[in-house]
C-alpha positions as CSV (number, residue, x, y, z in Angstrom):
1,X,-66.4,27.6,-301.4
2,X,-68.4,30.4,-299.9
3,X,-69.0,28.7,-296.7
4,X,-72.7,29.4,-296.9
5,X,-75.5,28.1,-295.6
6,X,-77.3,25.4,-298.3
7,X,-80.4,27.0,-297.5
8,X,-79.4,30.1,-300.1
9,X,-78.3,27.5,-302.5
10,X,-81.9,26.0,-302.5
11,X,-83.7,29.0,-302.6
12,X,-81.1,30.5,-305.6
13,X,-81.7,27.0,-307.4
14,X,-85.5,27.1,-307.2
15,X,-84.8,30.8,-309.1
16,X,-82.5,29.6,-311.8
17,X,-84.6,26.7,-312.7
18,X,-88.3,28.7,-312.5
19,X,-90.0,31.6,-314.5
20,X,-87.7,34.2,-313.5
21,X,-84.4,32.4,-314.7
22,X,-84.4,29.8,-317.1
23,X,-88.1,28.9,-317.4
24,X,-87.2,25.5,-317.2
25,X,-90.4,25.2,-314.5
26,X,-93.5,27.3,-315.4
27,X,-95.6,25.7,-313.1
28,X,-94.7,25.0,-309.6
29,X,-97.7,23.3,-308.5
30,X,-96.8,19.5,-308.5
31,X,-93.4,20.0,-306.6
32,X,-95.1,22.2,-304.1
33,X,-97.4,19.2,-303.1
34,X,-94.2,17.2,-302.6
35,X,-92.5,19.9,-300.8
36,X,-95.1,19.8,-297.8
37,X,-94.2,16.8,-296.9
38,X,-90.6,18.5,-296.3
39,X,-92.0,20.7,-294.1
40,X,-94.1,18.6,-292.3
41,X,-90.9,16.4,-291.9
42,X,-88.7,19.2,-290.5
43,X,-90.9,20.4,-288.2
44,X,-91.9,16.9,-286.6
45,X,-87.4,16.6,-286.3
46,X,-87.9,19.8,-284.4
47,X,-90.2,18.6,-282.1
48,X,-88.0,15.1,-282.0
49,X,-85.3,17.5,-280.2
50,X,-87.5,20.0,-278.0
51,X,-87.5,17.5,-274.6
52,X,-89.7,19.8,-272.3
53,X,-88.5,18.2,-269.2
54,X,-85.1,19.8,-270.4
55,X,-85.9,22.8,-270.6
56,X,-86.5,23.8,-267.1
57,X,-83.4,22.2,-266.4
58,X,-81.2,25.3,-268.3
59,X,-80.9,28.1,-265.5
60,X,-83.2,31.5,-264.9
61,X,-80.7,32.9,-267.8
62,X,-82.1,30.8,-270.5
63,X,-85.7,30.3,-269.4
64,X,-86.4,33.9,-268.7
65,X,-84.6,35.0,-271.8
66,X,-86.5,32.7,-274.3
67,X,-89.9,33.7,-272.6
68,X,-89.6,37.0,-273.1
69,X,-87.5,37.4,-276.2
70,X,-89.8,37.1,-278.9
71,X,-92.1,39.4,-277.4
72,X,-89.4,42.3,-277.2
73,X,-88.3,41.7,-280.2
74,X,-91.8,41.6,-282.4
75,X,-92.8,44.7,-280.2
76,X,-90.2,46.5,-280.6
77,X,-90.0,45.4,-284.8
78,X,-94.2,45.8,-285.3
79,X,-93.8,49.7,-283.8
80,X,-90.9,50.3,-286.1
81,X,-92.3,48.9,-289.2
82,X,-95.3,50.6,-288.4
83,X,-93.1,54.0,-288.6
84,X,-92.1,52.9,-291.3
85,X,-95.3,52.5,-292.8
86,X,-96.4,55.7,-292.0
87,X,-93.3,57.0,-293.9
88,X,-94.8,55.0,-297.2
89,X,-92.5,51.7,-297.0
90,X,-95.0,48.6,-298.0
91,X,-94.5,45.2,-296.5
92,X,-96.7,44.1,-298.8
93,X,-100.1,43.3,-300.0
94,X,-102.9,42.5,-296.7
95,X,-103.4,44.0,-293.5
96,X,-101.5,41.2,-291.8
97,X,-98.5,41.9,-293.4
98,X,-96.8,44.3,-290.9
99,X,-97.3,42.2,-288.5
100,X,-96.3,38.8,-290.0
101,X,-93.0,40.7,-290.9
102,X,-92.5,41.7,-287.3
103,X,-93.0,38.0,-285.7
104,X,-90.7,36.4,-288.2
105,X,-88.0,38.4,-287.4
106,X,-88.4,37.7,-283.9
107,X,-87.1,34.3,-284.7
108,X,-83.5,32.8,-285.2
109,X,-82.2,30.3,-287.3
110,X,-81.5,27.1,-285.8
111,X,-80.4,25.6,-288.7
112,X,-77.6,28.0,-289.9
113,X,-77.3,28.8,-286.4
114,X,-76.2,25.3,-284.7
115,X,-74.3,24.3,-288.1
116,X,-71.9,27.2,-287.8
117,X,-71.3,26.6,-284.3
118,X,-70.6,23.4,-284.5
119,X,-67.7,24.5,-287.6
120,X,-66.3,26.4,-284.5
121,X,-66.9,23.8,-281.8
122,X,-68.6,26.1,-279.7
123,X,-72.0,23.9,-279.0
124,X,-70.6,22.9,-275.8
125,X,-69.8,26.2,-274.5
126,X,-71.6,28.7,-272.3
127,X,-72.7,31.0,-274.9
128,X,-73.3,28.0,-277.2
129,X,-76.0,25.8,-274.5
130,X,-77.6,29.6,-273.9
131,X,-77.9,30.0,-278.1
132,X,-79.6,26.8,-278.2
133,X,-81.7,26.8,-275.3
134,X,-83.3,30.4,-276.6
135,X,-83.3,28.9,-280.0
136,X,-86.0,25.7,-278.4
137,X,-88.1,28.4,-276.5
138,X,-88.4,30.4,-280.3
139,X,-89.9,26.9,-281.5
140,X,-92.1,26.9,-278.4
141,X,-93.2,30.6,-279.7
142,X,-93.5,29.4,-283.2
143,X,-95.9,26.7,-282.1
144,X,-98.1,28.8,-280.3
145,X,-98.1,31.2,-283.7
146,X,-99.0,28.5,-285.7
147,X,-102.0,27.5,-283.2
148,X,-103.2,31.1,-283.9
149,X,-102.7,32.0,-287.3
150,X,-106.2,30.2,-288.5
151,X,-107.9,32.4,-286.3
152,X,-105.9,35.7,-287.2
153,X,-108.4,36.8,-289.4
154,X,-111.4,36.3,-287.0
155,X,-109.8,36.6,-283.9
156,X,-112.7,35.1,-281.2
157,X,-112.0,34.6,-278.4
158,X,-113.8,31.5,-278.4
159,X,-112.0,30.3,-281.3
160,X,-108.7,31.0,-280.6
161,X,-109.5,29.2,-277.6
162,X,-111.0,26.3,-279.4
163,X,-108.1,26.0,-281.1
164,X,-105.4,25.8,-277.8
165,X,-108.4,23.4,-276.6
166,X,-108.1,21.0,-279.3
167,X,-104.3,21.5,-279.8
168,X,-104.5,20.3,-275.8
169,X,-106.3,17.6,-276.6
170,X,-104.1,16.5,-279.4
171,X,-100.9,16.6,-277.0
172,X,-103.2,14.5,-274.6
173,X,-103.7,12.0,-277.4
174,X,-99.9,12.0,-278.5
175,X,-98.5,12.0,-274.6
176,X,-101.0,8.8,-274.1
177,X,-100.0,7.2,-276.7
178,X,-95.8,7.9,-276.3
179,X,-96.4,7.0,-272.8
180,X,-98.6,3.6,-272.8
181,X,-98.7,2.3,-276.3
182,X,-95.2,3.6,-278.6
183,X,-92.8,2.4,-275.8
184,X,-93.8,-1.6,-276.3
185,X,-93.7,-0.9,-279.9
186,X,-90.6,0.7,-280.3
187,X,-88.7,-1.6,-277.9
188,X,-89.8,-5.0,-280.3
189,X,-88.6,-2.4,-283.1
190,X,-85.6,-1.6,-281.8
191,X,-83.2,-4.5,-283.2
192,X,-84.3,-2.8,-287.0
193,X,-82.9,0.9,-287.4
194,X,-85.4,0.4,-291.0
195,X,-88.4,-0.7,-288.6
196,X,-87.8,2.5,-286.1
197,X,-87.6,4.5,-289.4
198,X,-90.8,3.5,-290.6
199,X,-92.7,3.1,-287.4
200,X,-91.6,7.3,-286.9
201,X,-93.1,8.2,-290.0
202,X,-96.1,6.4,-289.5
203,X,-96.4,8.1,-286.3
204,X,-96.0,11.2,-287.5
205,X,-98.4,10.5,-289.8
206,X,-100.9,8.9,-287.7
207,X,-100.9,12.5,-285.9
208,X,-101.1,14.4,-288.8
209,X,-104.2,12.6,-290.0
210,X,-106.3,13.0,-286.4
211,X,-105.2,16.2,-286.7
212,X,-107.3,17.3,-289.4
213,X,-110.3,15.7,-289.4
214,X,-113.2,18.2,-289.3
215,X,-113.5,17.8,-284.9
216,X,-109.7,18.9,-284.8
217,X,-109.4,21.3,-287.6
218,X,-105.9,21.9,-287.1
219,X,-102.6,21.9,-289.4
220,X,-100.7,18.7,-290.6
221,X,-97.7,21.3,-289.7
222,X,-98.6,21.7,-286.0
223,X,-99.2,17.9,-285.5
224,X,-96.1,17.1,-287.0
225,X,-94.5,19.3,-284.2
226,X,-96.7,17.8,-281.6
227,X,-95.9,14.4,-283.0
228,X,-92.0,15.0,-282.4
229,X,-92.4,16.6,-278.6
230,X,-94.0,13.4,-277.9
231,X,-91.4,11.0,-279.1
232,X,-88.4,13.2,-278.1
233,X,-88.0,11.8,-274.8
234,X,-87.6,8.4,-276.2
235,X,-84.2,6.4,-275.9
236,X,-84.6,6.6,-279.9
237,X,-84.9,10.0,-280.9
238,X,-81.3,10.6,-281.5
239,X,-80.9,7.5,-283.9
240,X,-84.7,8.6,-285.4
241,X,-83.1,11.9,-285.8
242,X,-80.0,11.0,-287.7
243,X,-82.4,8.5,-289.8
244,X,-84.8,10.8,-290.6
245,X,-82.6,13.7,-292.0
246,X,-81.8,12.2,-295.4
247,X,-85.5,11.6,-296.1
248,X,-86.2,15.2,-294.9
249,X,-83.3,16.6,-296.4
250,X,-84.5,15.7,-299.9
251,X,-88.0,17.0,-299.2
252,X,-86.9,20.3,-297.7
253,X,-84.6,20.7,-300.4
254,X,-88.2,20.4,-302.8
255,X,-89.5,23.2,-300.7
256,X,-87.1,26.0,-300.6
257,X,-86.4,25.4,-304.2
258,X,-90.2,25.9,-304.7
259,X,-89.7,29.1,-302.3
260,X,-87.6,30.1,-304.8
261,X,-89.7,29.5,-307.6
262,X,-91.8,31.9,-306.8
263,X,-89.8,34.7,-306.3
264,X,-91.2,37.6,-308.7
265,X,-88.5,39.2,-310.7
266,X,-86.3,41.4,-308.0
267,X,-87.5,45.3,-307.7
268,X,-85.5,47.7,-305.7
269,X,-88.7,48.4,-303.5
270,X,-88.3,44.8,-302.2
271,X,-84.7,44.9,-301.6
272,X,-84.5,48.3,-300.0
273,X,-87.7,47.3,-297.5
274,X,-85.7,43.8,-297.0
275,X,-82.3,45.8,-295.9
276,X,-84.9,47.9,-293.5
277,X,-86.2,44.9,-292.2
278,X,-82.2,43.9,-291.3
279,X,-81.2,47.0,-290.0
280,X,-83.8,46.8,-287.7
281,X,-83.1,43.0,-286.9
282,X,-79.6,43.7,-285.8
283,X,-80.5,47.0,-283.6
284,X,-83.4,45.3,-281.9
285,X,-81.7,42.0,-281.3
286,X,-79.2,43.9,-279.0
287,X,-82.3,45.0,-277.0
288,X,-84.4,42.1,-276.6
289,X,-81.2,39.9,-276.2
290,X,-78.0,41.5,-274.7
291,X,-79.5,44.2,-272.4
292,X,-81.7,41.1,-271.3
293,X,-79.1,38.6,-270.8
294,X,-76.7,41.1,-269.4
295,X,-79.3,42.0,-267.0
296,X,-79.6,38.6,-265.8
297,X,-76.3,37.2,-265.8
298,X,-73.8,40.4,-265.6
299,X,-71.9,38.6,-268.0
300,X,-70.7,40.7,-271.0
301,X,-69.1,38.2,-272.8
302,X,-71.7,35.7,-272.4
303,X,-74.3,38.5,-273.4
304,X,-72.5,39.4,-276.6
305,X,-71.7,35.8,-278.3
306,X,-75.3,34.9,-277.6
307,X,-76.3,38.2,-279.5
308,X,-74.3,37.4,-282.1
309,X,-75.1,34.1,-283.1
310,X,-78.3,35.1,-283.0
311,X,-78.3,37.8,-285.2
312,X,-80.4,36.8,-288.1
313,X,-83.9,35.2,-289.1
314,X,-85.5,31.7,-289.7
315,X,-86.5,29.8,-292.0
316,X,-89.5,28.9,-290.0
317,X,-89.9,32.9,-290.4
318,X,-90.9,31.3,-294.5
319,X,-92.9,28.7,-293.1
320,X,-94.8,31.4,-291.4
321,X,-95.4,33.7,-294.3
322,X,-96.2,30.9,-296.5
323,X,-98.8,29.3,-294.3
324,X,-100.1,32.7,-294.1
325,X,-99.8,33.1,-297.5
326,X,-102.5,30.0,-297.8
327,X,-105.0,31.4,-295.4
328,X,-104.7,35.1,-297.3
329,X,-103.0,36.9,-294.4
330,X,-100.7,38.5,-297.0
331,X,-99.1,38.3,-300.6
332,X,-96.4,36.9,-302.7
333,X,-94.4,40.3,-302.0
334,X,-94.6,39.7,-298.5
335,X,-93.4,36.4,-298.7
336,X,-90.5,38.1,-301.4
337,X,-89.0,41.0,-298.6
338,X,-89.0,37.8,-296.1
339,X,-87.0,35.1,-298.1
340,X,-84.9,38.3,-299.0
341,X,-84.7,39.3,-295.6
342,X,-83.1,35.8,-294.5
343,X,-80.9,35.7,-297.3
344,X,-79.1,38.7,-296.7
345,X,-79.0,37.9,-292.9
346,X,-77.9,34.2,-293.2
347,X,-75.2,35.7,-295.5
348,X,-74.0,38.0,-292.8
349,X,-74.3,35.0,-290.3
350,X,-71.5,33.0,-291.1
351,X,-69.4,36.2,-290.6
352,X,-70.7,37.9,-287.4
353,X,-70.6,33.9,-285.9
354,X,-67.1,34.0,-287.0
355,X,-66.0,36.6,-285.3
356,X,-67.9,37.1,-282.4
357,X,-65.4,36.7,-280.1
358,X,-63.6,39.7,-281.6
359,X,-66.7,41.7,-281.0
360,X,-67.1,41.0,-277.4
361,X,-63.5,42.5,-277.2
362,X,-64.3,45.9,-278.9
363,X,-67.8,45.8,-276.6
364,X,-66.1,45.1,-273.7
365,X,-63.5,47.9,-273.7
366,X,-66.0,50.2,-274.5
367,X,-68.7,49.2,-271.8
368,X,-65.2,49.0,-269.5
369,X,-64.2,52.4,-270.0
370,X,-67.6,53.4,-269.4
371,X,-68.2,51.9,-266.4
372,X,-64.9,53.0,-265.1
373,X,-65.6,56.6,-266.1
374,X,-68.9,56.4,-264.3
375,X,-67.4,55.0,-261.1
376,X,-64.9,57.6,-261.5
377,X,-62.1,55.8,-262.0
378,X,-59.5,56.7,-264.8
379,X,-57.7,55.1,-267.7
380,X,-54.6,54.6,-265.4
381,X,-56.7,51.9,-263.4
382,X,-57.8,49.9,-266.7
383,X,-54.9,47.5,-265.9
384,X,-55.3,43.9,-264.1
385,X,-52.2,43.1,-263.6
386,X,-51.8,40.9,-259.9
387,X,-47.8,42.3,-259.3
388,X,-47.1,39.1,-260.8
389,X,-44.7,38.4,-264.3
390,X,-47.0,36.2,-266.4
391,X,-44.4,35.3,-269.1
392,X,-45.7,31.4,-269.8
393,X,-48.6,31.6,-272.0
394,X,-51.4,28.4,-272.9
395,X,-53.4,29.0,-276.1
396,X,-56.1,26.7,-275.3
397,X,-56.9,24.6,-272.1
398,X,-57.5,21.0,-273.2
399,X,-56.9,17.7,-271.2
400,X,-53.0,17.9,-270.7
401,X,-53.2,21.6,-270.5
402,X,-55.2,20.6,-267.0
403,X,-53.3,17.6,-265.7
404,X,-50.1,20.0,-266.7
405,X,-51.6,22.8,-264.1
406,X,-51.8,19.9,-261.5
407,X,-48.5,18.4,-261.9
408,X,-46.7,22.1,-261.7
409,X,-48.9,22.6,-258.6
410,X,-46.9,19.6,-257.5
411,X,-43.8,19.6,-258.3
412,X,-43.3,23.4,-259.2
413,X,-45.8,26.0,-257.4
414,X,-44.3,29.1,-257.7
415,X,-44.4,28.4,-261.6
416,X,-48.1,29.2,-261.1
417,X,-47.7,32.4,-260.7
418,X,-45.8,32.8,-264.4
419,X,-48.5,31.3,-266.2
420,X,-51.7,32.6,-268.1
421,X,-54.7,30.2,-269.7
422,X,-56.5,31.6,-272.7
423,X,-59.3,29.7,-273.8
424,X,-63.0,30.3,-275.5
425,X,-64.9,28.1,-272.5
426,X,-65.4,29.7,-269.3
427,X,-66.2,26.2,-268.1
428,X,-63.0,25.8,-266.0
429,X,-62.0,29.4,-265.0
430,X,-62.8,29.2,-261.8
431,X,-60.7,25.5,-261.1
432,X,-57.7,27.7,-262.8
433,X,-57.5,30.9,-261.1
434,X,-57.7,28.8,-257.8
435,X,-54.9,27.6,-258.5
436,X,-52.7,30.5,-259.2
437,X,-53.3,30.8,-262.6
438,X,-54.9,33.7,-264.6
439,X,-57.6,33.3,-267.0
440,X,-58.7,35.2,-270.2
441,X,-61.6,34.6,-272.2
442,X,-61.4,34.6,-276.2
443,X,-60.8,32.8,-279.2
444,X,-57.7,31.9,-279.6
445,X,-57.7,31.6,-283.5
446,X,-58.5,35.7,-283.8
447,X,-55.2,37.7,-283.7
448,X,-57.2,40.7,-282.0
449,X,-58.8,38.6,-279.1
450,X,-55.4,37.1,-278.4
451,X,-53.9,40.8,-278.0
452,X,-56.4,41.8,-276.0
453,X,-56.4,38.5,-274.0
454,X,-52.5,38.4,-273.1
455,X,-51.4,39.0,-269.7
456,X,-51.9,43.1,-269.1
457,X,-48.4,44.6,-268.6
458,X,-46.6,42.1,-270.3
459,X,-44.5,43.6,-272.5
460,X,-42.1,39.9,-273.8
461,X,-44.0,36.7,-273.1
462,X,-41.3,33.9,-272.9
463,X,-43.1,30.8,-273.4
464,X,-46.1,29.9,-275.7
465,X,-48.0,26.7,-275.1
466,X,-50.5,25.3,-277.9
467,X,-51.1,21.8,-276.1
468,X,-54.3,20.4,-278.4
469,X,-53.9,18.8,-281.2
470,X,-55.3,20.0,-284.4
471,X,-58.4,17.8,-284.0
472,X,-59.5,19.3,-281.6
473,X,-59.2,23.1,-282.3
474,X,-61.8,23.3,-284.7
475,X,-61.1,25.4,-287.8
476,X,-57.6,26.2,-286.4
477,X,-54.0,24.4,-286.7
478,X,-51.1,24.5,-284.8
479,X,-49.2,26.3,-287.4
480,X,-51.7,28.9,-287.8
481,X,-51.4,29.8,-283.9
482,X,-48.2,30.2,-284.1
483,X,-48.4,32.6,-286.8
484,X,-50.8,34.3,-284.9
485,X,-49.1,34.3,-281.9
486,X,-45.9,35.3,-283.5
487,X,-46.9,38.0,-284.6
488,X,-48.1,39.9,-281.7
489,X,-45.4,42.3,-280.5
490,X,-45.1,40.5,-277.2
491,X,-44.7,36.9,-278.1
492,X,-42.1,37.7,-280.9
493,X,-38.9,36.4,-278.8
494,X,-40.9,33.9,-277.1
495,X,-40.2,30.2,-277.1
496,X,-43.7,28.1,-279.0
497,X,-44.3,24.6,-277.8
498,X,-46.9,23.5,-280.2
499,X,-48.6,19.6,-281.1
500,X,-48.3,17.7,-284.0
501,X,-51.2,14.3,-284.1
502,X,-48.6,13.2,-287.3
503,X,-45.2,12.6,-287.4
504,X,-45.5,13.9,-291.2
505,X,-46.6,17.6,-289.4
506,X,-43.5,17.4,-286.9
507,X,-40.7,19.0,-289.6
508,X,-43.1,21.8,-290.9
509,X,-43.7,23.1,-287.3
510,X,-40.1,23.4,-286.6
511,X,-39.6,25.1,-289.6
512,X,-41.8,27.4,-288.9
513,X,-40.2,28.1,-285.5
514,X,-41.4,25.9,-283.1
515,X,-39.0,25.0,-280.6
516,X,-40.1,21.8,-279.4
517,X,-42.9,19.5,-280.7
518,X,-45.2,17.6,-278.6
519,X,-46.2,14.3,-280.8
520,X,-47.9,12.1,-277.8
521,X,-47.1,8.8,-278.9
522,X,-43.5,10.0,-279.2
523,X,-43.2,10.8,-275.9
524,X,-44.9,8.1,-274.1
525,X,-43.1,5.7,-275.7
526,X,-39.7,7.6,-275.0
527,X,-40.8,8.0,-271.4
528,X,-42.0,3.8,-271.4
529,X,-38.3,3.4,-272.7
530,X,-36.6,5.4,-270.3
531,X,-38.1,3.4,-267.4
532,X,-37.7,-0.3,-269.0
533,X,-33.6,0.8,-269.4
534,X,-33.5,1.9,-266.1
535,X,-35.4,-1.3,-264.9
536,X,-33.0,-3.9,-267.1
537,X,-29.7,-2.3,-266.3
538,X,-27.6,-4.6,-264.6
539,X,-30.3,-7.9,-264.5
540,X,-30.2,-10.9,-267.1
541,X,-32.8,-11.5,-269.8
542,X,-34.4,-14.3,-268.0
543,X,-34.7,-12.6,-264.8
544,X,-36.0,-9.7,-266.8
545,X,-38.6,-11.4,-268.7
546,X,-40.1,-13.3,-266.0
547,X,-41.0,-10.4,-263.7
548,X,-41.7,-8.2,-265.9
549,X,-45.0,-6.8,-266.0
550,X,-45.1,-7.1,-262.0
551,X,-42.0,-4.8,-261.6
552,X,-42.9,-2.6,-264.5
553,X,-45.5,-1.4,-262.6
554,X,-43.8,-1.1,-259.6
555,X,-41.7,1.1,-261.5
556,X,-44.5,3.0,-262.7
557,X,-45.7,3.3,-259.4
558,X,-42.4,4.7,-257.8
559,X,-42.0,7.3,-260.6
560,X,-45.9,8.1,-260.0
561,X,-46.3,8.4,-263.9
562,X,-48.5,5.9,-264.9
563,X,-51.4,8.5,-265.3
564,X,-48.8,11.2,-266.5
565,X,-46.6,10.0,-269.1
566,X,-46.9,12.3,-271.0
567,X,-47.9,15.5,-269.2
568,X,-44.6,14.7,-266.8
569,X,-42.2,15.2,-270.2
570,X,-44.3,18.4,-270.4
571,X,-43.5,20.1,-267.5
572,X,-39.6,18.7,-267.8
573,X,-39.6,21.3,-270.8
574,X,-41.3,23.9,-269.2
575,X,-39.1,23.9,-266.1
576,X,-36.3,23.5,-268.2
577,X,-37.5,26.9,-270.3
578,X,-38.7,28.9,-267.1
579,X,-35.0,28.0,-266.0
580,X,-33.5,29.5,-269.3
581,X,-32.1,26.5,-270.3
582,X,-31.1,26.6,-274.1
583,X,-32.2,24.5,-276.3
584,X,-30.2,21.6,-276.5
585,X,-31.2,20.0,-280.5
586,X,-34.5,18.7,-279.6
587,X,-35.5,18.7,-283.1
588,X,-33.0,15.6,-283.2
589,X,-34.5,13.9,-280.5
590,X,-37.8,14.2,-281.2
């Protein structure tokens, strides 16, 4: 109802159920022992999807951003919270304390993170694949913290370097094995999604155990990592993955709850340090992130969304503290201001994610008019207009939305100049403005994007495309673009073409104004029709049977629609609009 993450439900159900609610659990001790098991779990998925070989496969932006992220970000966070400090603000009990706070907020969620962008179906965009990619170089960082933190409190030299030596040697023993011994046994495995189910837990298991005997000495936690990167370049991992989740999904459910457990009764102190500890998130991110990214790629837009969606903390940031809650690093109330700390960020998440399209477009007019002021231009010049009347408007550039382009290039190319994409991948603005067509940036479900994304100068846009269904516009509909669009001052007179996937959906949208409805099926089987009358006039039914499928596609092949059915009945519209052709009663037609 809230469309929050399930994370906060968890950790709110672990407090209603323990001392500090209803009591109903005093002692947590017996479900803690189960709930490792859900960590060790989630962190041997994680592994199961950081492919190494992928990574240097992502571009200079995401490599160098991911390396040096973390780094800004915990510097910058450890010298604040240290001023902080000095001003009498306690991050808790332990010496470590200040510095475990300023780590784990150096880390992003991937799980709220990836969920919400796949609500908005943004995984596959630019800003998306860069969000992931930093999000698997924080889990690289994270392993590398977990390798130190037994030695944090005696930090050798020799035995930190112990520990990286027999973390190497563990990853030599798990890449041997993954390379000459689990591929035979996998592949007799692999006509029983059970038997690969079981055969990844004892593997992850098997790990876990060489990893601590007393020669290794290292965590079940790090193996279980370890023990995923060595699998995840198996054929299998995505079908281990989706196996796996239920099982882990029950256990990790047992281990936030017992997070939440043992949350002491709420003091202001802790709350007030955890709303610090995001104000200082949120600034610092912009640092360590944007000014980075920006840097590398001079892209504003891709600079911002990545920002955004990765404006909050992990819950590997609770793994953290609570590991080093075992080894005595630092205290319950440490471990407190941190699950608060996430709370209130993953909260804000699924608002700042939701809109941060709409940020980019306040950030970008301010860093424009700044940038313009210091190249000494002036307001008068903020205007991009190219001389030409961009009247015909697409809200979203899908499959027909491209083969439309290419059959008005054909048959129409001055139309070209009359029409303006909007859509929230940069994927294919460089094919579009090549061909005469301008391109805006935005998402198209935000009525202040689309305002700001409009043709510049345009003061009545005459014709409004929405050519995607609503399956595949993610949390939008037809009908609420049109509102949207609709009520923008310049697309008040215009014309909407919109989709409908059910014949059920076609009367609504022309009640709400629409003034023709695309249903695909409709057309292609009007167009199919068309063609067959044309081909039986004047011939008998015997002649016409027997030939049929030879000189239907003939016919197809003279018309050059068998590929464009449907985008062909498109552009007949358009060019009938753009010609200022009324409406002639489509609505009965259709």
């Amino acid at each position: 109802m809230f469309n929050q993450a399930l994370l906060l439900g968890y950790l709110l159900g672990g407090v209603l159920v323990g001392p500090i609610g209803l009591g109903l659990i005093q002692d947590a001790v017996d479900i803690n022992m189960i709930s490792e098991l859900g960590l060790i779990l989630l962190l041997f998925m994680i592994g199961l999807e950081l492919d190494v070989s992928e990574l240097l496969k992502m571009g200079k932006v995401v490599i160098v951003t991911g390396v040096i992220q973390w780094p800004i970000c915990t510097l910058c966070h450890l010298g604040i919270f240290m001023v902080f400090n000095k001003m009498g603000v306690s991050f808790g009990e332990g010496e470590y304390a200040t510095m475990y706070m300023a780590g784990c907020c150096g880390i992003s969620s991937t799980m709220i993170v990836v969920k919400l962008l796949s609500q908005k179906m943004e995984t596959d965009t630019a800003a998306g694949r860069l969000t992931i990619g930093i999000l698997i170089f924080q889990d690289m960082w994270a392993i590398i913290i977990m390798a130190i933190q037994p030695n944090l409190a005696n930090p050798e030299i020799l035995g930190i370097l112990k520990t990286f030596g027999m973390m190497f040697a563990l990853l030599v023993i798990a890449f041997s094995y993954s390379k000459y011994v689990l591929p035979a046994i996998f592949q007799a495995a692999s006509s029983s999604l059970e038997l690969l189910l079981i055969l990844a837990m004892a593997w992850c298991f098997f790990i876990c155990c060489i990893a601590i005997l007393p020669f290794f000495d290292l965590s079940m936690e790090l193996a279980a990592l370890i023990a995923g990167v060595a699998m995840a370049t198996f054929p299998y991992s995505g079908e281990l993955n989706g196996k796996i989740k239920y099982i882990r999904d029950y256990f990790i459910t047992l281990y936030f709850v017992s997070l939440g457990m043992q949350i002491p009764t709420p003091d202001a102190a802790s709350i007030l340090t955890a709303l610090l500890c995001c104000a200082t998130v949120l600034i610092i991110r912009w640092l360590g992130l944007f000014l980075v990214i920006e840097s590398l790629s001079c892209d504003d837009c891709l600079a911002t969304v990545a920002t955004m969606n990765l404006s909050e903390v992990s819950e590997f940031g609770l793994v953290l503290c609570s590991l080093g809650r075992g080894y005595g690093h630092v205290g319950t109330d440490t471990v407190t201001i941190m699950i608060w700390t996430f709370s209130i960020l993953a909260v804000s998440a699924s608002y700042y994610i939701k809109y941060n399209h709409a940020a980019y477009v306040k950030i970008h007019r301010i860093l424009g008019r700044f940038r313009k002021k210091s190249d000494g231009h002036d307001d008068a010049d903020d205007d991009d207009d190219d001389g030409h009347c961009r009247d015909i408007v697409l809200m979203g550039f899908g499959r027909i939305a491209s083969a439309l382009i290419s059959e008005i290039q054909e048959r129409c190319p001055a139309l070209l100049s009359r029409m303006h994409v909007i859509d929230s991948s940069m994927k294919f603005k460089s094919r579009i403005e090549n061909k005469g067509v301008t391109f805006a940036y935005g998402d198209i479900g935000s009525e202040d994007v689309l305002q700001h994304a409009m043709p510049h100068g345009e003061e009545h846009i005459k014709l409004v495309l929405i050519t995607q269904p609503d399956s595949q516009l993610g949390n939008h509909t037809n009908s609420k673009l049109m509102t949207i669009a609709r009520g923008l001052p310049c697309c008040k007179e215009a014309k909407m073409i919109c989709t409908a996937e059910h014949t059920a959906d076609i009367d609504g949208l022309y009640t709400q104004g629409a003034s023709y409805v695309l249903k695909m099926v409709k057309l292609s089987a009007e167009r199919l029709a068309d063609m067959l009358e044309q081909y039986a006039h004047g011939m008998g039914d015997g002649e016409f049977n027997k030939d049929l499928v030879h000189d239907l596609h003939s016919v197809l092949d003279d018309h050059r629609t068998r590929d464009t059915v449907r985008e062909r009945r498109v552009s007949d519209v358009i060019n009938e609009c753009a010609a200022g052709i009324k409406d002639k009663e489509r609505k009965v037609s259709v």
